[in-house]
mmCIF file of the N, C-alpha and C atoms, coordinates in Angstrom:
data_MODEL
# 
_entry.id   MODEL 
# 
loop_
_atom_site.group_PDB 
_atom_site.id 
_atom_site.type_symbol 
_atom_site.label_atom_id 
_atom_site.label_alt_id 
_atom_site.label_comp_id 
_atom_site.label_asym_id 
_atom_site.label_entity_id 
_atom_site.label_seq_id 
_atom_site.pdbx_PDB_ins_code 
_atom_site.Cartn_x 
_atom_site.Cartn_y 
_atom_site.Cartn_z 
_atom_site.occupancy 
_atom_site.B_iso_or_equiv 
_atom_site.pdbx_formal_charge 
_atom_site.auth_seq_id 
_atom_site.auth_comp_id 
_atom_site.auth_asym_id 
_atom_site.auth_atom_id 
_atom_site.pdbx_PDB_model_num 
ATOM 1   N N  . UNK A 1 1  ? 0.826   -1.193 0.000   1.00 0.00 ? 1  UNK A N  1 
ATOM 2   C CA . UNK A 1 1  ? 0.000   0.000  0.000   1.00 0.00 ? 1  UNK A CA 1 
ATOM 3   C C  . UNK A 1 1  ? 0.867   1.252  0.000   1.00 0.00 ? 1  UNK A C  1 
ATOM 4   N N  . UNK A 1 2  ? 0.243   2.269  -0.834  1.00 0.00 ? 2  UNK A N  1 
ATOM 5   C CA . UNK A 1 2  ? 1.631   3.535  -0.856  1.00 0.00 ? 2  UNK A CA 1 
ATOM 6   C C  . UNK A 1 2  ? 0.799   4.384  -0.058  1.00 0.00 ? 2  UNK A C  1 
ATOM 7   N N  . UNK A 1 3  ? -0.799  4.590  -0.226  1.00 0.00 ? 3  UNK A N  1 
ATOM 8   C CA . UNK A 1 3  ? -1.286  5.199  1.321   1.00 0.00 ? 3  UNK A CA 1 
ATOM 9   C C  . UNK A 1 3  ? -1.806  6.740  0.422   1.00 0.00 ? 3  UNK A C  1 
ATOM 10  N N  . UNK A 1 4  ? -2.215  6.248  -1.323  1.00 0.00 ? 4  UNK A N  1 
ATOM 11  C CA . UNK A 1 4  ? -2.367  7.527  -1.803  1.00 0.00 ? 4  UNK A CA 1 
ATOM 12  C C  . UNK A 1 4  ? -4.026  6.612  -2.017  1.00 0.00 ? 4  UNK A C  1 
ATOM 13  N N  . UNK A 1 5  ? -4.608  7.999  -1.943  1.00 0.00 ? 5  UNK A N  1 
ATOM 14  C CA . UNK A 1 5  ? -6.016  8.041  -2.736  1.00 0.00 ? 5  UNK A CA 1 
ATOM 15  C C  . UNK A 1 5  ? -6.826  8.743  -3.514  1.00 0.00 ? 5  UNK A C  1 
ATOM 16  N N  . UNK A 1 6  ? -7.640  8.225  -3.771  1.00 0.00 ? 6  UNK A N  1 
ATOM 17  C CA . UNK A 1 6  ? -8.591  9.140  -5.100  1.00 0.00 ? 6  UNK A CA 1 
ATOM 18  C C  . UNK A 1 6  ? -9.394  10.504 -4.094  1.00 0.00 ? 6  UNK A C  1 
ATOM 19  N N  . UNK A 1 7  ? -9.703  11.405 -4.323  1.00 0.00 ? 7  UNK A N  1 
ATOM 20  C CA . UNK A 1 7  ? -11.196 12.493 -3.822  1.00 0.00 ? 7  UNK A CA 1 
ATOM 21  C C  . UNK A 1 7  ? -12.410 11.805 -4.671  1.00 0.00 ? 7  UNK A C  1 
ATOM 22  N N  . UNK A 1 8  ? -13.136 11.841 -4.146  1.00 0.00 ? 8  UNK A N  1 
ATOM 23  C CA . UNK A 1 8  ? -14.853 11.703 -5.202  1.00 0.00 ? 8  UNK A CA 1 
ATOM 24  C C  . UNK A 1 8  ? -14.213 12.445 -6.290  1.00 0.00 ? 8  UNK A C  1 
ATOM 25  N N  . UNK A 1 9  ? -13.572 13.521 -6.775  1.00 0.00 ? 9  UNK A N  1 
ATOM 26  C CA . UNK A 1 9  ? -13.401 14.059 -7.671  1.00 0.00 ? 9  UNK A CA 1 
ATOM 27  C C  . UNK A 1 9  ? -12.392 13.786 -8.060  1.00 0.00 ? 9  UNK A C  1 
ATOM 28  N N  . UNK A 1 10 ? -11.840 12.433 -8.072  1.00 0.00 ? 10 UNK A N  1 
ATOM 29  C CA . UNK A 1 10 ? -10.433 11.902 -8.331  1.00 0.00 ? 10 UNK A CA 1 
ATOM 30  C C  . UNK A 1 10 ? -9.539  12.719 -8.360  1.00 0.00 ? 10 UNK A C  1 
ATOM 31  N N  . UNK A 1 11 ? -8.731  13.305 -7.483  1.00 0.00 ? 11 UNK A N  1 
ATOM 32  C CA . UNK A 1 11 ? -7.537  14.273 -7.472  1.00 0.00 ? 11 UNK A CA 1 
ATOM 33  C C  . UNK A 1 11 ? -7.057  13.508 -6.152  1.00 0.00 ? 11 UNK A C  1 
ATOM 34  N N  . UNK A 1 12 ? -6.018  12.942 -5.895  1.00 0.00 ? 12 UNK A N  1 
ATOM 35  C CA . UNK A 1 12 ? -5.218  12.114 -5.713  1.00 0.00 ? 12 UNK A CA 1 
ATOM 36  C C  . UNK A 1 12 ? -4.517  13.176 -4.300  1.00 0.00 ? 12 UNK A C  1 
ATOM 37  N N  . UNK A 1 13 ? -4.722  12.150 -3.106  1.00 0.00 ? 13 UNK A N  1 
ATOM 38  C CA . UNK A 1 13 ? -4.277  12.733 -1.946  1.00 0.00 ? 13 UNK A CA 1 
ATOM 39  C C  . UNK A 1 13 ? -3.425  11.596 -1.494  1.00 0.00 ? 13 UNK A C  1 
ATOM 40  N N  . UNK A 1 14 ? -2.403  11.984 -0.471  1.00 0.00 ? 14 UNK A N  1 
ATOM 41  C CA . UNK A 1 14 ? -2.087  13.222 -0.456  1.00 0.00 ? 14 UNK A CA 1 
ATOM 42  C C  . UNK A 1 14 ? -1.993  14.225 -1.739  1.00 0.00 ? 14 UNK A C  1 
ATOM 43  N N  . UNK A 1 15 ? -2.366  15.791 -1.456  1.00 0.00 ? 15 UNK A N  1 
ATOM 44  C CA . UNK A 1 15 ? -1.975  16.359 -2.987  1.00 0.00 ? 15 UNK A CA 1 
ATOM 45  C C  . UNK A 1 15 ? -0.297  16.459 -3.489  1.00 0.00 ? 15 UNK A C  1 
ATOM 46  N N  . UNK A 1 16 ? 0.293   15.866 -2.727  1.00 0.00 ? 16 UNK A N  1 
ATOM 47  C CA . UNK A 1 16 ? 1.958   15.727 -3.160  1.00 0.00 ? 16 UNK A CA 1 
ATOM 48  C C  . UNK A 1 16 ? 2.235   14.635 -4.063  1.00 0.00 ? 16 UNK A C  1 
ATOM 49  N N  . UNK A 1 17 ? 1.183   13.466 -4.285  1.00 0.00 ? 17 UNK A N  1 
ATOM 50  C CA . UNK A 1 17 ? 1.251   12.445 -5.295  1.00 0.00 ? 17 UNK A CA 1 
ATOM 51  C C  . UNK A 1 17 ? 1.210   12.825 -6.517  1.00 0.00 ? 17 UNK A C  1 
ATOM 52  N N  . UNK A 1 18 ? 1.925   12.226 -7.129  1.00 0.00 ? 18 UNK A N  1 
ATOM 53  C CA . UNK A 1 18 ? 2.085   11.879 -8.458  1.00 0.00 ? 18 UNK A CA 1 
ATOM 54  C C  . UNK A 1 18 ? 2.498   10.555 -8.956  1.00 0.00 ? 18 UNK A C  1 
ATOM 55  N N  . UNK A 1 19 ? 1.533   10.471 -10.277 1.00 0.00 ? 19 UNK A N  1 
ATOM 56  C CA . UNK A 1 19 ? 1.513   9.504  -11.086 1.00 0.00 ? 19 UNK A CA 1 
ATOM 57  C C  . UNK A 1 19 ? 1.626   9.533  -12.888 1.00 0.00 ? 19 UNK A C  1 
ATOM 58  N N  . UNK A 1 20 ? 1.750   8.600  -13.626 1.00 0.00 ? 20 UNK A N  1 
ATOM 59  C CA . UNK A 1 20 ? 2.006   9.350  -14.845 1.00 0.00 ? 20 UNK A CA 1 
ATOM 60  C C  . UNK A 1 20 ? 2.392   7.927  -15.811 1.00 0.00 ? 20 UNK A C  1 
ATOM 61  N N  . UNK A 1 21 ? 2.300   7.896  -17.126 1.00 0.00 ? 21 UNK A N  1 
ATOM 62  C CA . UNK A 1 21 ? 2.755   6.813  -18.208 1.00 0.00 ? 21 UNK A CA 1 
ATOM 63  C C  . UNK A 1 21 ? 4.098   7.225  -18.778 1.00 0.00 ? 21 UNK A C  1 
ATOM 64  N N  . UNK A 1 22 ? 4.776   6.547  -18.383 1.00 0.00 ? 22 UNK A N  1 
ATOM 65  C CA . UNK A 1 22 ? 6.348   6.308  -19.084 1.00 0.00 ? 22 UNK A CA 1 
ATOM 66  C C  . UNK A 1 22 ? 6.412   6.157  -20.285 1.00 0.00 ? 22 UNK A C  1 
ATOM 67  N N  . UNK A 1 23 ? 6.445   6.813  -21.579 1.00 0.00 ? 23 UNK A N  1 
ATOM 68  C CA . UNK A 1 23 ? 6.835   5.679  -22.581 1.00 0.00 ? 23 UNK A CA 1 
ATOM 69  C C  . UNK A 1 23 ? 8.063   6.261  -23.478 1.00 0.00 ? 23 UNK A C  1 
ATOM 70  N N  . UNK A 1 24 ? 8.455   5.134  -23.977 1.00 0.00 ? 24 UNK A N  1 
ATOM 71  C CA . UNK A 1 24 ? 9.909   5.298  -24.692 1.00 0.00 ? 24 UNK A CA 1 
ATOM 72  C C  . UNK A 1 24 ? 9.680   4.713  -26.101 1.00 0.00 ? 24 UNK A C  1 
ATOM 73  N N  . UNK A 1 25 ? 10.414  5.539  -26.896 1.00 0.00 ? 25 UNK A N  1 
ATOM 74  C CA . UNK A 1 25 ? 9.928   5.089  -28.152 1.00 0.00 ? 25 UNK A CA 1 
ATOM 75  C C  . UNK A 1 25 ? 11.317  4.799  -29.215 1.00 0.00 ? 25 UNK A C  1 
ATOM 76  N N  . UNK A 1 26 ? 11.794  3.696  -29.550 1.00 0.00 ? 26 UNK A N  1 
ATOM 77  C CA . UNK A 1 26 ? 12.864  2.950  -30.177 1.00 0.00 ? 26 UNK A CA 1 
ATOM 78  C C  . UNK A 1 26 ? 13.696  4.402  -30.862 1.00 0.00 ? 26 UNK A C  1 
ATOM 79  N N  . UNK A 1 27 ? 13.167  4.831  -31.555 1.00 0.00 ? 27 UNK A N  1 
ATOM 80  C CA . UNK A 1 27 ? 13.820  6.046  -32.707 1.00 0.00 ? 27 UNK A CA 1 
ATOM 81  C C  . UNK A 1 27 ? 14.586  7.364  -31.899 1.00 0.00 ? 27 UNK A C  1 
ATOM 82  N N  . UNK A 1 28 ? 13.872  7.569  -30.505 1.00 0.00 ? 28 UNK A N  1 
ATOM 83  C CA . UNK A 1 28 ? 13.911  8.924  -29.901 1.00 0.00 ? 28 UNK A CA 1 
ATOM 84  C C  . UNK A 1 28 ? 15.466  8.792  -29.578 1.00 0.00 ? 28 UNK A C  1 
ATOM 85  N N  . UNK A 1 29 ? 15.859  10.109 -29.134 1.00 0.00 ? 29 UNK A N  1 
ATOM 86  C CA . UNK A 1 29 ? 17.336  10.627 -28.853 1.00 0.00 ? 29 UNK A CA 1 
ATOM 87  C C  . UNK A 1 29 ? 17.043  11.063 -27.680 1.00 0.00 ? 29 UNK A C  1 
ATOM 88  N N  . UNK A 1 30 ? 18.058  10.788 -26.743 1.00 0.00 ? 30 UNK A N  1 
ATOM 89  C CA . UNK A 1 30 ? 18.266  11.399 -25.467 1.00 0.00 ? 30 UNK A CA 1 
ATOM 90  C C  . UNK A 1 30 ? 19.632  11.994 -25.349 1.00 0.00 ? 30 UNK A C  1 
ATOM 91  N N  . UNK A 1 31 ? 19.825  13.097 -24.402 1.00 0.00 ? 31 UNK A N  1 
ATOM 92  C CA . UNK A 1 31 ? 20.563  13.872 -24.396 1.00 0.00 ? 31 UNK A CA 1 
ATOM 93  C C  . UNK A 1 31 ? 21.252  14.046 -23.028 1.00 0.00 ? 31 UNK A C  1 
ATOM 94  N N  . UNK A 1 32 ? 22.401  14.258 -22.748 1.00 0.00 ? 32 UNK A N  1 
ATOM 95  C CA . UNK A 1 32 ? 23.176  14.539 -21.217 1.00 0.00 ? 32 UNK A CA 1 
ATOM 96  C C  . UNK A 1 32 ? 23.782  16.225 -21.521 1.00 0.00 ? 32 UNK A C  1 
ATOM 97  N N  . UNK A 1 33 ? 23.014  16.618 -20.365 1.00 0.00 ? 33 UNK A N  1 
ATOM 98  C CA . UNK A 1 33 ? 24.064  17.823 -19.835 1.00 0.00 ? 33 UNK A CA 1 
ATOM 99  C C  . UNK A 1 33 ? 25.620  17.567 -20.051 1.00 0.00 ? 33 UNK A C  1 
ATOM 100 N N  . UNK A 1 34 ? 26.196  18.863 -20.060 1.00 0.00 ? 34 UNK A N  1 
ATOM 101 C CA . UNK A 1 34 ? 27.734  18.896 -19.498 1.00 0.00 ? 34 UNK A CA 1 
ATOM 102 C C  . UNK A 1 34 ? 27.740  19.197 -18.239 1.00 0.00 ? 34 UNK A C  1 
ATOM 103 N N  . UNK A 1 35 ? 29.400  19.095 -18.019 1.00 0.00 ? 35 UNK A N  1 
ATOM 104 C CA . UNK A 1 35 ? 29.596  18.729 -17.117 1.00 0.00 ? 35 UNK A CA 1 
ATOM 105 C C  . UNK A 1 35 ? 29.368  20.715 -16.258 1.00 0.00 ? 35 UNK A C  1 
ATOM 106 N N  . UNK A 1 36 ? 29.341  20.348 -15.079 1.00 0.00 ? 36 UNK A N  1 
ATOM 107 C CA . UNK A 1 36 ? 29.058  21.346 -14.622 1.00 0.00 ? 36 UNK A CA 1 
ATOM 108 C C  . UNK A 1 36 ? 30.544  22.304 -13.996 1.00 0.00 ? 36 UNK A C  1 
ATOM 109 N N  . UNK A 1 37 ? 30.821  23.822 -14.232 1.00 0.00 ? 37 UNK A N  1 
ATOM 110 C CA . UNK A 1 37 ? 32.083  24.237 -13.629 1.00 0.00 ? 37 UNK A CA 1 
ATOM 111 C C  . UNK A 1 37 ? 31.946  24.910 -12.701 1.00 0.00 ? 37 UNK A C  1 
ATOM 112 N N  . UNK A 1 38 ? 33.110  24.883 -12.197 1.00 0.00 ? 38 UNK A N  1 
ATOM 113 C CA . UNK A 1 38 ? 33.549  25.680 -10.630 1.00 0.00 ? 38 UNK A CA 1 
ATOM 114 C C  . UNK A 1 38 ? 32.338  27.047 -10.524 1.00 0.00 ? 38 UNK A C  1 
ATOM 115 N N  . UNK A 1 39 ? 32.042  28.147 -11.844 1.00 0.00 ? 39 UNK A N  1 
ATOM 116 C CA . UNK A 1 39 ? 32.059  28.839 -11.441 1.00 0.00 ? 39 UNK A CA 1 
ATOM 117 C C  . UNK A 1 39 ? 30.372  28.754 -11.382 1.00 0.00 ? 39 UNK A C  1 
ATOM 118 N N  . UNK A 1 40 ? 29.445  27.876 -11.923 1.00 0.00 ? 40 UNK A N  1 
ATOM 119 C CA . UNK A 1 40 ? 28.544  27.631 -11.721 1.00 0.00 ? 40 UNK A CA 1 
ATOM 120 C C  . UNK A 1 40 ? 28.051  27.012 -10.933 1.00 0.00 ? 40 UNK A C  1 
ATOM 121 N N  . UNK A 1 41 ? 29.084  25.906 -9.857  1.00 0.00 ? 41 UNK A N  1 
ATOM 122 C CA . UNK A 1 41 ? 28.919  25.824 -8.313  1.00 0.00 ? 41 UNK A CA 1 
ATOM 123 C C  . UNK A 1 41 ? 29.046  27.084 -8.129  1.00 0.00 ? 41 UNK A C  1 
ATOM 124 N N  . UNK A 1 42 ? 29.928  27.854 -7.360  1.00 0.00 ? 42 UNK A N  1 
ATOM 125 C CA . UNK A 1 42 ? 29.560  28.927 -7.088  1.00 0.00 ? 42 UNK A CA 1 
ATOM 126 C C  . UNK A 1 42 ? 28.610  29.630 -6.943  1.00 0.00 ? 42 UNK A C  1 
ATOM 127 N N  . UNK A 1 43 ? 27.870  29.911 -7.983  1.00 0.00 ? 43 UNK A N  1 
ATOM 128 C CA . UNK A 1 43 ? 26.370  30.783 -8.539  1.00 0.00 ? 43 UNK A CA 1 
ATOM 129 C C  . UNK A 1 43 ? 25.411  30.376 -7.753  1.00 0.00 ? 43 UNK A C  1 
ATOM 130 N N  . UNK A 1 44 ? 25.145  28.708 -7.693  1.00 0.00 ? 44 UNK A N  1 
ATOM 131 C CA . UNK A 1 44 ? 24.468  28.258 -7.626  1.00 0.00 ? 44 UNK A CA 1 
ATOM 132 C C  . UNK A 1 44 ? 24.567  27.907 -5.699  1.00 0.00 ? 44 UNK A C  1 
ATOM 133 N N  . UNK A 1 45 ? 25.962  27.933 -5.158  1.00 0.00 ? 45 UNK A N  1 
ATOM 134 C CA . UNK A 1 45 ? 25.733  28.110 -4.081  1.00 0.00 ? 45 UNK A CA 1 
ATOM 135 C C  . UNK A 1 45 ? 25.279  29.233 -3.172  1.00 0.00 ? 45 UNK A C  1 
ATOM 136 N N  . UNK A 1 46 ? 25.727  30.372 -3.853  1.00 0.00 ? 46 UNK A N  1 
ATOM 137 C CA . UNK A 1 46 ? 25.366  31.614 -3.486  1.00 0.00 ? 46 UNK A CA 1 
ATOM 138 C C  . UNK A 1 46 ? 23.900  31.887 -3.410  1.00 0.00 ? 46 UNK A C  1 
ATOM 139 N N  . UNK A 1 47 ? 23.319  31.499 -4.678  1.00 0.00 ? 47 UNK A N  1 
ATOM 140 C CA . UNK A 1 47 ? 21.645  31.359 -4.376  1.00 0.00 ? 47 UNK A CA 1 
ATOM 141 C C  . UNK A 1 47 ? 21.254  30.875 -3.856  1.00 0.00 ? 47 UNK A C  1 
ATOM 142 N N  . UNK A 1 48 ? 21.487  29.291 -3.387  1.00 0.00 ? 48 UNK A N  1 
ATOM 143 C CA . UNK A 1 48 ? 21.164  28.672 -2.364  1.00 0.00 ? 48 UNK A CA 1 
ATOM 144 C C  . UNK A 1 48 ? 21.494  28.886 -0.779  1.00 0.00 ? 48 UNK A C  1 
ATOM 145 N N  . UNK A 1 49 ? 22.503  29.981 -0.695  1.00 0.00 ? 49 UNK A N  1 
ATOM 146 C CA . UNK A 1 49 ? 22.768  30.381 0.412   1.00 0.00 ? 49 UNK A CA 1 
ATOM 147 C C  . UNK A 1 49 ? 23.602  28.886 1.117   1.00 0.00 ? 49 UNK A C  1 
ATOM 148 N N  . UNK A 1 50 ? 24.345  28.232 0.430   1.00 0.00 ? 50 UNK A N  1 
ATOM 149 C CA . UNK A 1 50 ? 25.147  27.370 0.826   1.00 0.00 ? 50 UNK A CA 1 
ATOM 150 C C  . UNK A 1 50 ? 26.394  27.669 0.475   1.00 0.00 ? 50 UNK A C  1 
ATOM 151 N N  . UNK A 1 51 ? 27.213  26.598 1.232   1.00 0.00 ? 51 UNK A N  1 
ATOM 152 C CA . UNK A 1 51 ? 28.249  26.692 1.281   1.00 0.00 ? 51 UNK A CA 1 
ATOM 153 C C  . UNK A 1 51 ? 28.657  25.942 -1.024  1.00 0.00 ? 51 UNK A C  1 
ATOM 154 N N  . UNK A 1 52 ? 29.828  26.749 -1.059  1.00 0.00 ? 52 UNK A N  1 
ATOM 155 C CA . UNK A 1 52 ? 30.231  25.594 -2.472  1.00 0.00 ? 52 UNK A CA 1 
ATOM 156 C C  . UNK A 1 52 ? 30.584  24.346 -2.263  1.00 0.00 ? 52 UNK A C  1 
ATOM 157 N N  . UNK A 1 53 ? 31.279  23.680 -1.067  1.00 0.00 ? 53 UNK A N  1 
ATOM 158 C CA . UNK A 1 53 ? 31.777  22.397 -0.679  1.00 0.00 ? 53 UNK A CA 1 
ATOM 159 C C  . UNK A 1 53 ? 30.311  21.520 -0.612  1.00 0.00 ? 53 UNK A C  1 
ATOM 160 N N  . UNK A 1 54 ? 29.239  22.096 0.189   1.00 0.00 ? 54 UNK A N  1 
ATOM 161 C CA . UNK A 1 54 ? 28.255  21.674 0.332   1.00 0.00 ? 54 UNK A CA 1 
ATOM 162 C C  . UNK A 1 54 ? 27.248  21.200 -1.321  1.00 0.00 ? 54 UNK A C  1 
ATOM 163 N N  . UNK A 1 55 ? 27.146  22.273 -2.078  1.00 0.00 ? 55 UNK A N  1 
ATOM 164 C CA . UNK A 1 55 ? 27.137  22.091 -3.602  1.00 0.00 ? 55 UNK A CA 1 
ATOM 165 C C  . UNK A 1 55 ? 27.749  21.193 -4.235  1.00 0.00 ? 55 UNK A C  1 
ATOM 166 N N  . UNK A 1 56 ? 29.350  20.953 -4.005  1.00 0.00 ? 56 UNK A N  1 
ATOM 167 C CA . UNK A 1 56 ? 30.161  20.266 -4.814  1.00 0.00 ? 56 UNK A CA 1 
ATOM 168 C C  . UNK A 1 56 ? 29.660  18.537 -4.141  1.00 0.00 ? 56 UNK A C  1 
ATOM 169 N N  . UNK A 1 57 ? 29.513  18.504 -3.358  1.00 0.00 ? 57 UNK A N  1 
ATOM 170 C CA . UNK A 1 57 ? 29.042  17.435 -2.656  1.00 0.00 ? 57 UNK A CA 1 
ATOM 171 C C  . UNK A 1 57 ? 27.873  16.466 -3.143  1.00 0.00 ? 57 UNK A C  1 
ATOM 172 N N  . UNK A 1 58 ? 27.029  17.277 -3.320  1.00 0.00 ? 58 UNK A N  1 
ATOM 173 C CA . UNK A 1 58 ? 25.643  17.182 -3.997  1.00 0.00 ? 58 UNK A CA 1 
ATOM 174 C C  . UNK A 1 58 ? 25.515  16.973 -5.938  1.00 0.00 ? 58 UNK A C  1 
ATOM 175 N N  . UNK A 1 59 ? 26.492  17.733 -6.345  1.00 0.00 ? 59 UNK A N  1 
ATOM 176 C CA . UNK A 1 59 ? 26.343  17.487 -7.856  1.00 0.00 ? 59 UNK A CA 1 
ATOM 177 C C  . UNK A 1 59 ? 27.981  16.518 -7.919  1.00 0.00 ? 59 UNK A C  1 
ATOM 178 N N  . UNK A 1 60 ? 28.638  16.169 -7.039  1.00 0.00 ? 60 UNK A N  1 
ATOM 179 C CA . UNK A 1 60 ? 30.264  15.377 -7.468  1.00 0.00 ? 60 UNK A CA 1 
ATOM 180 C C  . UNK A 1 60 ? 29.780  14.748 -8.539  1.00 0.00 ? 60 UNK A C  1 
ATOM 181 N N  . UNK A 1 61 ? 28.717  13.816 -8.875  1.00 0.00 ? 61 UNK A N  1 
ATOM 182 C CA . UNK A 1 61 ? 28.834  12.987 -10.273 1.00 0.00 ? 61 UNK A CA 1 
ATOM 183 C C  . UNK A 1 61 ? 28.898  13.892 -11.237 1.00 0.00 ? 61 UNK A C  1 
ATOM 184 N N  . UNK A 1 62 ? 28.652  15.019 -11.498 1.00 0.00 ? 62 UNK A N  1 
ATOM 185 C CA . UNK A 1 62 ? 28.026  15.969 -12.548 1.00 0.00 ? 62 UNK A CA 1 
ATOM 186 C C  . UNK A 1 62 ? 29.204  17.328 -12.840 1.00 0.00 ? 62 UNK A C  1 
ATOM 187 N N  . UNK A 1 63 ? 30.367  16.798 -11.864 1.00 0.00 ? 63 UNK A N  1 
ATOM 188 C CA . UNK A 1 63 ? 31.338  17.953 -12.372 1.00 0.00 ? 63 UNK A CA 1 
ATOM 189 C C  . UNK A 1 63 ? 32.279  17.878 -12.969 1.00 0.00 ? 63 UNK A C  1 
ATOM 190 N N  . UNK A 1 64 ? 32.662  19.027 -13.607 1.00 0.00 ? 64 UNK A N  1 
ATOM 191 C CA . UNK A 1 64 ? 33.466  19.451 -14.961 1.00 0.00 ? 64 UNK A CA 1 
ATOM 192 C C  . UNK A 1 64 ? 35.155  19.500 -13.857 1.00 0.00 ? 64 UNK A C  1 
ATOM 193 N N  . UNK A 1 65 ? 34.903  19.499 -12.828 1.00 0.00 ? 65 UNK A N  1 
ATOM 194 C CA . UNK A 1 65 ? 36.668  19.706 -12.508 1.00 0.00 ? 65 UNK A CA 1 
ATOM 195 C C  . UNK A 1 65 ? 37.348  19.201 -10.640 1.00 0.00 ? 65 UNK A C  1 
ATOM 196 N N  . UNK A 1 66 ? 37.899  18.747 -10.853 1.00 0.00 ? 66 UNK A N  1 
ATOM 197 C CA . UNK A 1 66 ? 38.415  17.748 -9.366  1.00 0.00 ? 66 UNK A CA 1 
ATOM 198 C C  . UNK A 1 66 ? 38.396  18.887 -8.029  1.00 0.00 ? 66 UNK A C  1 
ATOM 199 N N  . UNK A 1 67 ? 37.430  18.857 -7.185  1.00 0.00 ? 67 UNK A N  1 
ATOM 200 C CA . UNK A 1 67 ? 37.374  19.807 -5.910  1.00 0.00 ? 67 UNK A CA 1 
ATOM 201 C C  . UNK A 1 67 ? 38.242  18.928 -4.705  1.00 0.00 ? 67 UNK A C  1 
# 
């Protein structure tokens, strides 16, 4: 049991659920980001009001350079 349910008006509670159809289709192209750099940790820690170590931590699979 995942503990989600329908409303009489089927809208799915808790309202934090989600559900949805996967599909993949033989021909389609998928695509990867690059890798991410120093100075966009940075940016991105600053907005987050974190530390960059804390950032670098969180994206390590996804970076462009050895911290």
């Amino acid at each position: 049991m995942t503990g989600v349910t329908l409303t009489e008006s089927y809208a799915m509670y808790p309202t934090a659920s989600v559900s949805g159809w996967y599909l993949a289709h033989p021909q389609a192209r998928y695509f990867a980001t690059g890798k991410i750099l120093r100075d966009q940790v940075e940016s991105l820690a600053e907005r987050k009001d974190q530390s960059p170590a804390h950032v670098e931590r969180d994206l390590s699979p996804v970076l462009g350079y050895d911290n």
